[in-house]
C-alpha positions as CSV (number, residue, x, y, z in Angstrom):
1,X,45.2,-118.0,-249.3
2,X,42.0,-117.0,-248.0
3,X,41.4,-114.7,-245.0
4,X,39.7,-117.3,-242.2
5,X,35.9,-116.5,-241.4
6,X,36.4,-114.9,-238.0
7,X,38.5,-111.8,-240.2
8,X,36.5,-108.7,-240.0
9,X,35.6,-105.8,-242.8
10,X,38.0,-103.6,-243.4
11,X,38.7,-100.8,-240.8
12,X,37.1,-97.6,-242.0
13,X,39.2,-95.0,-243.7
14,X,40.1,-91.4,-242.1
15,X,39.0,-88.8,-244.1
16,X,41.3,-85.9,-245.5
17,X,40.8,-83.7,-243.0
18,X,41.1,-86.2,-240.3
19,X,44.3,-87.4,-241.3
20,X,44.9,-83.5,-241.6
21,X,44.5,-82.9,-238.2
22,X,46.6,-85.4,-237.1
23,X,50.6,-85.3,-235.9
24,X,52.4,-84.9,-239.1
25,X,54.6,-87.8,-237.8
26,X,51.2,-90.1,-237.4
27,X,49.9,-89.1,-240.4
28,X,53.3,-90.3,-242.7
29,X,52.8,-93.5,-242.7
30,X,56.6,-94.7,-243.3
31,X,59.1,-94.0,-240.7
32,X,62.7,-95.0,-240.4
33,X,63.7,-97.0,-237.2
34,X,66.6,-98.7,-235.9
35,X,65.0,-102.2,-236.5
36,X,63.6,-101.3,-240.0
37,X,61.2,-99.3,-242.0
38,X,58.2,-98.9,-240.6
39,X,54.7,-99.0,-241.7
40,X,51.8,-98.2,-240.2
41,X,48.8,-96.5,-242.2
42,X,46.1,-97.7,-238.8
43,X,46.2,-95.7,-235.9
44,X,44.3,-96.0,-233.0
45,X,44.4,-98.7,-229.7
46,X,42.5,-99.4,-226.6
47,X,45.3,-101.0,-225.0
48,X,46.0,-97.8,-222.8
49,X,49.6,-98.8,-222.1
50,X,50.8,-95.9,-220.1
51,X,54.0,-95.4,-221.3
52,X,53.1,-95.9,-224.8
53,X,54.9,-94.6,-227.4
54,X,51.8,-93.5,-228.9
55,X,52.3,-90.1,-226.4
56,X,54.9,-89.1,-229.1
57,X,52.4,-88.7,-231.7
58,X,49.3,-87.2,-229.8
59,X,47.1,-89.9,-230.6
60,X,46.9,-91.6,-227.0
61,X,43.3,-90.8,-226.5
62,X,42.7,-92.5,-229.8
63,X,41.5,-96.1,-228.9
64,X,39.6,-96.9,-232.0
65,X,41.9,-98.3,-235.0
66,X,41.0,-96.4,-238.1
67,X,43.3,-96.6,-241.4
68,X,44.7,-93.9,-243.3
69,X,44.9,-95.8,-246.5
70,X,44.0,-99.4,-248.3
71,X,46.8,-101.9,-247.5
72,X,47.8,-102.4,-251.0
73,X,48.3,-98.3,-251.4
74,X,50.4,-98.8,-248.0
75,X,52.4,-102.1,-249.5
76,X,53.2,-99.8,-252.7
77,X,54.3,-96.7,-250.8
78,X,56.4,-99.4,-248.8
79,X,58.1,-100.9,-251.9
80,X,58.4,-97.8,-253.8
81,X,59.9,-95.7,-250.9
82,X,63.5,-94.5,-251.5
83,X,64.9,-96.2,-248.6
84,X,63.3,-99.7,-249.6
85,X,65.6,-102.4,-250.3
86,X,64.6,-105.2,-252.1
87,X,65.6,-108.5,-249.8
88,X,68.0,-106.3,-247.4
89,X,65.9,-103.9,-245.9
90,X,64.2,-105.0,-242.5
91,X,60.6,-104.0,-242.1
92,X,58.2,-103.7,-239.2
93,X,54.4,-103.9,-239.2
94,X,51.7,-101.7,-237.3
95,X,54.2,-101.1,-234.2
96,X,53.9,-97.3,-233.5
97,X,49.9,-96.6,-233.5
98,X,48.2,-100.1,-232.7
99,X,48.7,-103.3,-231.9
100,X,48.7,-106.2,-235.1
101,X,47.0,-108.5,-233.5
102,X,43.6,-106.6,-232.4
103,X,41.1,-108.5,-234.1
104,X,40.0,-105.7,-236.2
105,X,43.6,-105.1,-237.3
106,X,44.8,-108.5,-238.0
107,X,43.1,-108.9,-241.1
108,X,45.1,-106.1,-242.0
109,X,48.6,-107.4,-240.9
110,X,47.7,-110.6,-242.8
111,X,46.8,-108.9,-245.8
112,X,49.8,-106.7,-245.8
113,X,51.8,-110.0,-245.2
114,X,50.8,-111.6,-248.1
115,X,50.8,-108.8,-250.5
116,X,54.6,-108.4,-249.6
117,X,55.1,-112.6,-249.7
118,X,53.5,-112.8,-253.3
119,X,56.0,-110.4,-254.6
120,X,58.5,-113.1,-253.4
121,X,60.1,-110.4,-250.7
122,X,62.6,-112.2,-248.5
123,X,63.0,-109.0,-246.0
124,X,62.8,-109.3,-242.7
125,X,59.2,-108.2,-241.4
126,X,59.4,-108.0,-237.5
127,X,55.3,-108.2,-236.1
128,X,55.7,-106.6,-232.6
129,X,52.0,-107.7,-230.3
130,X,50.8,-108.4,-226.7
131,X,47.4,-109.6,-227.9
132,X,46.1,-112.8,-228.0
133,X,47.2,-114.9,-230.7
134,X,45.6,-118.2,-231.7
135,X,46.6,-121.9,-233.8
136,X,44.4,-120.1,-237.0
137,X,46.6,-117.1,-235.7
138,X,50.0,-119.2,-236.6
139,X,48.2,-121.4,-239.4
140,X,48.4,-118.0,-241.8
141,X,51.7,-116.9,-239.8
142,X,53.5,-120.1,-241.1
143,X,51.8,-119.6,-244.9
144,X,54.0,-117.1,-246.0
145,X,56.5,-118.8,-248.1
146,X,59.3,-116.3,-248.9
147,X,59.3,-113.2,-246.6
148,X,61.8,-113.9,-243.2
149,X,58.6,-113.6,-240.5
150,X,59.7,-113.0,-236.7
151,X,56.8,-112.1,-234.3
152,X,58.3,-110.2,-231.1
153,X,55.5,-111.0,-228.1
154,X,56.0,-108.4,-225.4
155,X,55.7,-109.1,-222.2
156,X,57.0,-107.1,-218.9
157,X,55.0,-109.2,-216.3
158,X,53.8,-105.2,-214.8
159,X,50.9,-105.8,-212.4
160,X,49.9,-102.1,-211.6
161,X,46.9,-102.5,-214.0
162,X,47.0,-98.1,-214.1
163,X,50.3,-98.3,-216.1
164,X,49.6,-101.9,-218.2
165,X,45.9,-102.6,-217.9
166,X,46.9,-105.3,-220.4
167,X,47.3,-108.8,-218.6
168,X,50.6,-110.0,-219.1
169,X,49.3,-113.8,-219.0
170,X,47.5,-113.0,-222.7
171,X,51.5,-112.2,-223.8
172,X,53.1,-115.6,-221.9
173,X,50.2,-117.5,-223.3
174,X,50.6,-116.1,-226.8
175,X,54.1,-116.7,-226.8
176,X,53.5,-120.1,-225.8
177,X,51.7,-121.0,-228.3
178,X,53.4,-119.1,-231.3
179,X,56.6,-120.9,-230.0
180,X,54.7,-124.3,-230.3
181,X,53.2,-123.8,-234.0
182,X,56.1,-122.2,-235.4
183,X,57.8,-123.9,-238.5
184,X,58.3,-121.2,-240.9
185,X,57.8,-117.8,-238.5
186,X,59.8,-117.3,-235.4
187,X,58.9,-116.0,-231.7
188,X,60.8,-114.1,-230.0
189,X,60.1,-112.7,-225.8
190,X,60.5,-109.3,-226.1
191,X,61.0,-108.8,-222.6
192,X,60.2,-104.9,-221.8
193,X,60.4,-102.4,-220.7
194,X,62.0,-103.2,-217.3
195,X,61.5,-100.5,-214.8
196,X,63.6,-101.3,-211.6
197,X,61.0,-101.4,-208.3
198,X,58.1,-102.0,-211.0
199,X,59.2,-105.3,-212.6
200,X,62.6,-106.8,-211.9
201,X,61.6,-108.7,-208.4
202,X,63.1,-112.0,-208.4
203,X,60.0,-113.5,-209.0
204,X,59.6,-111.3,-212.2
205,X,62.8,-112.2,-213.2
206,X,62.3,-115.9,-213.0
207,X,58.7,-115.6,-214.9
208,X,61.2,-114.3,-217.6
209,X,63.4,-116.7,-217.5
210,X,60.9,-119.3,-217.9
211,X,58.9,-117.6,-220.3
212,X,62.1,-117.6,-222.1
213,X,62.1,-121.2,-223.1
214,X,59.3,-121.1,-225.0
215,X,61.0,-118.8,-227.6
216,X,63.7,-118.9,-230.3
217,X,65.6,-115.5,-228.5
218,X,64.8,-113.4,-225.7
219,X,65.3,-109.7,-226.0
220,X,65.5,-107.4,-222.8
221,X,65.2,-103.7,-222.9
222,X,64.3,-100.8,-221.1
223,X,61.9,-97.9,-220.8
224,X,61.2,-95.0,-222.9
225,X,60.6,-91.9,-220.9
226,X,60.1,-89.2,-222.7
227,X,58.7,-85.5,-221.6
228,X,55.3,-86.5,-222.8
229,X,55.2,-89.9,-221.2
230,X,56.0,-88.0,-218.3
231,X,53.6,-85.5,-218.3
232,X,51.1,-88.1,-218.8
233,X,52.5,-90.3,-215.6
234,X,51.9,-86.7,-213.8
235,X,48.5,-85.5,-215.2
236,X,47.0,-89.1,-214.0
237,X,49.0,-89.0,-210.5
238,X,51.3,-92.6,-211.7
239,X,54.5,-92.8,-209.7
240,X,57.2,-91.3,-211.9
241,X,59.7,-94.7,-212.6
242,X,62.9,-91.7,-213.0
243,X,62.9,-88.2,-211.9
244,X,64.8,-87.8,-215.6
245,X,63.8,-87.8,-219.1
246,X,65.9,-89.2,-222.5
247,X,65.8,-89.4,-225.4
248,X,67.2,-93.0,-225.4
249,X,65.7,-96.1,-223.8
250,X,66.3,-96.4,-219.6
251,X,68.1,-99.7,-218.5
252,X,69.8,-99.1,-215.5
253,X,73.3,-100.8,-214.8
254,X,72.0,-102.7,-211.8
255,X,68.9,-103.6,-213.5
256,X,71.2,-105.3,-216.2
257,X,73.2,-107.2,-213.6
258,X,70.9,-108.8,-212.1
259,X,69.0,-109.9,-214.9
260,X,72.3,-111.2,-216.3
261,X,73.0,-113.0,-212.7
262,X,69.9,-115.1,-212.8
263,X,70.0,-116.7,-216.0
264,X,73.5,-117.5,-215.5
265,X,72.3,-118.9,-212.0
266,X,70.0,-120.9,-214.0
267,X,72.0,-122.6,-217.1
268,X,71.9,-126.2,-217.4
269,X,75.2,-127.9,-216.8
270,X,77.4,-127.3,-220.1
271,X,75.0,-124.7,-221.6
272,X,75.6,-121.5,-222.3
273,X,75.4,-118.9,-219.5
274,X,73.2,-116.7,-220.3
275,X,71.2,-119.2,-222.9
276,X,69.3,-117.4,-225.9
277,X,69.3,-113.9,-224.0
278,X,70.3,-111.0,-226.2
279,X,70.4,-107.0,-225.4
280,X,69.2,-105.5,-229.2
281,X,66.3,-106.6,-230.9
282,X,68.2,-107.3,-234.1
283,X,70.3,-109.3,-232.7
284,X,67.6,-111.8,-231.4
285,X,66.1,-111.9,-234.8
286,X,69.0,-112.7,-236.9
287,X,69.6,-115.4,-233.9
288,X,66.1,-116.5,-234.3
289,X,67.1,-117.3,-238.1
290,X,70.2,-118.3,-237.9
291,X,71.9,-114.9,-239.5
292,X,74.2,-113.0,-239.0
293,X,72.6,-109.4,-236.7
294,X,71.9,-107.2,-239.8
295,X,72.9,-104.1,-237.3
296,X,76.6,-104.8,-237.7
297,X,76.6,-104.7,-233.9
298,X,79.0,-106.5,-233.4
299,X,81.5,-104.0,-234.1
300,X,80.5,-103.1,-230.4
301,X,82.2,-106.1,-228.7
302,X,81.2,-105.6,-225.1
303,X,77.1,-106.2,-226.3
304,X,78.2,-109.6,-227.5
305,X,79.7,-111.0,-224.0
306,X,76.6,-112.8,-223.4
307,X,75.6,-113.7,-226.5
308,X,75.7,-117.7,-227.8
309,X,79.3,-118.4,-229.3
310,X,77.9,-119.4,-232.3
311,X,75.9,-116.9,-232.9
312,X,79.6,-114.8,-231.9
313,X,81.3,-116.5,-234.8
314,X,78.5,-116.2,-237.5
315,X,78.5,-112.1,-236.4
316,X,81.9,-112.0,-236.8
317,X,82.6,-114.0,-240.2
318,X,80.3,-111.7,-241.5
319,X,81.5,-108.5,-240.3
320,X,83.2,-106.3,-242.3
321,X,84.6,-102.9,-242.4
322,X,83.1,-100.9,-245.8
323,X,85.1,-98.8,-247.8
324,X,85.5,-95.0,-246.2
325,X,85.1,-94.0,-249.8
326,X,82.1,-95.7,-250.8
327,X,80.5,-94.9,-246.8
328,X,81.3,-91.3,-247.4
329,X,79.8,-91.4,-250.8
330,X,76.9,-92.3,-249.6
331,X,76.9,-90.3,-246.3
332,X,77.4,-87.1,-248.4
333,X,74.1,-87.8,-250.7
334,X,72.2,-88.4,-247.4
335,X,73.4,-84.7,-246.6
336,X,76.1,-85.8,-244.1
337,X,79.0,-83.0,-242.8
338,X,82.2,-82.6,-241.5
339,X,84.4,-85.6,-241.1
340,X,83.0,-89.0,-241.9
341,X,85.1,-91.6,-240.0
342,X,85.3,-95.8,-239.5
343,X,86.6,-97.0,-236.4
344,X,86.8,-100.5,-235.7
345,X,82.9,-100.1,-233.7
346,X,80.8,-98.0,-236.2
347,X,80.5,-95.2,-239.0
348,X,80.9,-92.1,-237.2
349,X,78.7,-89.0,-239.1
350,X,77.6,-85.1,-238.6
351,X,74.7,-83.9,-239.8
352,X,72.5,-87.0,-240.2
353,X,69.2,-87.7,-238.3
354,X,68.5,-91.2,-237.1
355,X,66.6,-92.8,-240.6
356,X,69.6,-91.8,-243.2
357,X,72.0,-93.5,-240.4
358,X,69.9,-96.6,-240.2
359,X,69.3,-96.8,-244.2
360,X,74.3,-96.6,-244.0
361,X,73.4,-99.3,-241.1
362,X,71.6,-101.6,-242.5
363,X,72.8,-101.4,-245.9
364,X,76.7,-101.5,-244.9
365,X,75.7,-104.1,-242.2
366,X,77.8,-101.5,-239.8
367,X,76.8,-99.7,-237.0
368,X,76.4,-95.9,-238.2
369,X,76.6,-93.2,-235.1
370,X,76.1,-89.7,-234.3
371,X,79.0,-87.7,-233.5
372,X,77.3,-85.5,-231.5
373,X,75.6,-88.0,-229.7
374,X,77.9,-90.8,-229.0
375,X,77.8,-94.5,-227.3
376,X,79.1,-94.8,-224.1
377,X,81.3,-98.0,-223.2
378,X,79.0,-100.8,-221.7
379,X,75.5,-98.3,-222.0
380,X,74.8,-100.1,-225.5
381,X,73.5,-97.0,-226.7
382,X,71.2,-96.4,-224.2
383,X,70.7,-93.2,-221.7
384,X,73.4,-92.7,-219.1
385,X,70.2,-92.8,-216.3
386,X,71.4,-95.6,-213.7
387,X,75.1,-96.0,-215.5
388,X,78.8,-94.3,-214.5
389,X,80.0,-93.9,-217.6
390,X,83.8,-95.6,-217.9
391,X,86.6,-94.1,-220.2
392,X,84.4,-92.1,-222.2
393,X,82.3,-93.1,-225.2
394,X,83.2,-95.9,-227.1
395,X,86.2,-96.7,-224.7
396,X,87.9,-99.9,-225.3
């Protein structure tokens, strides 16, 4: 397959001692994340988002997307990376520096695509954008023959053009017409981040809920506030969404509710109450593609109450506790301490950051936790901002 016309040149390359001088964290292109492992070898977006992860990495002035590498020397770090998986680990694309679908960057995502397709990959590649995307757009999209393609369109409906300059219509009409061409990708509304008093009127809601339709899953989540988002909200005078930091996403309780309360308002008679609405990303992908939630979440029952019952049963068929031998095996080459535990909701570990606990995740299809940092009944694993936390974490 051919790149189509409108594709640009390739990005120019940072030098050595550019990519020396950046964040040591921007600069490894290869991360470990919760929904997969991550590449991104371009840096650099003009989207200005203000609460953009990109504040993490020191890079928000950076607006212009540069690469750090040639796509094929990123597809063979990818493959060749310790943690990679042949056909089991999930991968994401371009979703900590930039956006995929900036024209100068797309030709990039595709190229990366099909590098990974002609090697006959059936991962799971999650595309995360709130860019335009096009029918030539979805034309390559639906080429890839082997490689299990979701593209997550965010959308958060925020009309304060000082924290999202980005209209939200370019999302809704993306995901419109993703949804339309799709035959072998899927679209999914990634519905974030919702900040109570910003974006969860009743209006808002409803835009979601609509939106919603036009998607195989919807996926709602909340905001990431950390100290240098909020230092950033400070320096430029934006009204602080929580007078708190954390380290997790902030959905409030009453946030939740509400959301929860419309789309149940809303079914159809006989359908299911809360439709395709899910609260983890991995959940609505495996949903999107009739799997089973590669996160093993369902070991944490009370995130599945509003989940379709089908998708309930196909979790829970495949659901299985591993062996405490083989997980502690395993745990202990990662560098794990102290006592490694299974409980009927998740691995429990000490001494492991967040990647060697997703590679035990994803590879025992089991939720893996932090002892040290546990999961609070009903939070789903997000910060206790806006929640009463009930019987502890991990209460029954």
């Amino acid at each position: 397959m051919t790149a189509p016309a409108i594709h640009r040149r390739p990005l120019p390359l940072l030098t050595a001692t550019q990519i020396g001088e950046l964040n040591p964290e921007l600069a490894d292109v290869i991360e470990y994340r919760k929904s997969g492992l991550s590449l991104n070898h371009i840096v650099g977006c003009p989207l200005e988002c203000a609460y953009c992860v990109r504040h993490l990495f020191d890079n928000f002035a950076m607006k212009t997307p540069k690469r750090l590498m040639s796509d094929t020397d990123a597809v063979n770090a990818l493959v060749a990376h310790p943690c990679f998986r042949p056909h089991k680990t999930p991968i994401q694309l371009f979703n900590r520096a930039t956006d995929p679908m900036l024209p100068v960057v797309k030709p990039h995502l595709f190229a990366v695509l099909q590098q990974l397709d002609d090697q006959g990959l059936t991962n799971h590649v999650l595309v995360i954008t709130r860019w335009r995307v096009c029918a030539e757009d979805c034309a390559v999209l639906n080429s890839f023959r082997n490689l299990r393609l979701t593209i997550l369109v965010t959308h958060s409906g925020i009309d304060d053009p000082k924290i999202e300059p980005v209209n939200s219509a370019y999302a809704a009409d993306s995901l419109r017409m993703l949804y339309e061409h799709a035959e072998r990708y899927r679209t999914v509304l990634y519905w974030r981040p919702i900040v109570p008093g910003l974006n969860d009127s009743d209006e808002h809601i409803e835009r979601a809920r609509e939106l919603s339709l036009h998607a195989h899953a919807t996926v709602f989540t909340g905001l990431f506030f950390r100290e240098e988002i909020k230092a950033y909200y400070a320096a430029n005078s934006l009204p602080e969404p929580y007078d708190d930091t954390a380290r997790r996403k902030i959905m409030p309780e009453l946030a939740e509710q509400r959301i929860l309360d419309a789309f149940e308002a809303a079914r159809l008679p006989g359908g299911v109450p809360w439709g395709t609405l899910f609260r983890k990303t991995s959940c609505g992908v495996a949903y999107a593609h009739g799997e089973a939630d590669y996160n093993g979440h369902y070991g944490v029952r009370e995130l599945c109450e509003i989940c379709p019952p089908e998708q309930i049963a196909l979790c829970a068929k495949a659901w299985t506790k591993p062996d405490l031998a083989e997980v502690t095996r395993e745990a202990r080459a990662l560098g794990a301490i102290g006592d490694v535990e299974i409980n009927d909701r998740a691995i429990v570990v000490e001494g492991l950051d967040e990647p060697p606990r997703y590679f035990l995740q994803h590879g025992f299809g089991y939720q893996c936790h932090d002892r040290e940092k546990p999961h609070f009944h009903r939070q789903h694993g997000r910060a206790p901002i806006g929640w009463e936390a009930e019987n502890g974490p991990d209460a029954p």
